[in-house]
C-alpha positions as MATLAB code, in Angstrom:
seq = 'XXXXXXXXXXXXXXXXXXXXXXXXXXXXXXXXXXXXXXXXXXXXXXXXXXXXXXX';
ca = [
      58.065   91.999   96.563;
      55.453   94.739   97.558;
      52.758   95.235   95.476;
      51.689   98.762   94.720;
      48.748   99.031   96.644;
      50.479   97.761   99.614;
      53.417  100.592   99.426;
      50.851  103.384   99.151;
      48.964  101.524  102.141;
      52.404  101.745  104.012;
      53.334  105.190  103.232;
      50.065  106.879  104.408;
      50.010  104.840  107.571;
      53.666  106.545  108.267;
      52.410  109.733  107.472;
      49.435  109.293  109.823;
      51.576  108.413  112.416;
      54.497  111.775  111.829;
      51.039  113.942  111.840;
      50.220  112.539  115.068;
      54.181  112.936  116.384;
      54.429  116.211  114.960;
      50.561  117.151  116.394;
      51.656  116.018  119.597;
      54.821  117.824  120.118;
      52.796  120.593  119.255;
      50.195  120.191  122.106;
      53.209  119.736  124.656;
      55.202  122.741  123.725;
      51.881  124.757  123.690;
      51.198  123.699  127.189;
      54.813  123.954  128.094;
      54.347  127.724  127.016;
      51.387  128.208  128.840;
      52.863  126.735  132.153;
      55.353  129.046  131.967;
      54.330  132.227  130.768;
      50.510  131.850  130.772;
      48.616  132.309  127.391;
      51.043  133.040  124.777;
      47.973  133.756  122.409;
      46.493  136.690  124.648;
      49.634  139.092  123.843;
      49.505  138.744  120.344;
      47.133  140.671  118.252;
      44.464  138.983  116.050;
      44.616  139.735  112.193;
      41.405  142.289  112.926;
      43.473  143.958  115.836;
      46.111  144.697  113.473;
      44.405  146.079  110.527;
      42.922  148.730  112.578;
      44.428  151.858  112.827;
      46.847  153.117  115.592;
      44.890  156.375  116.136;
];
């Protein structure tokens, strides 16, 4: 049997290692994106780009 301690100990080492899966994918599709169209980030508009007005 598993003692408490030990479960918790288990589950946060498999959430360590999904964050670093999922942080990873991440990484590669961002630089996947950038490889093909350049900087994906330089089209969109920041948050104070877009609360200024038009005119």
């Amino acid at each position: 049997m598993i003692s408490n301690s030990e479960m918790i100990r288990i589950r946060r080492q498999m959430q360590r290692r999904i964050r670093d899966v999922v942080a990873e994918r991440r990484r590669a599709r961002q630089l996947e994106a950038h490889d093909l169209t350049g900087d994906p980030t330089e089209s969109r508009p920041t948050a104070d780009q877009s609360l200024t007005p038009a005119g």
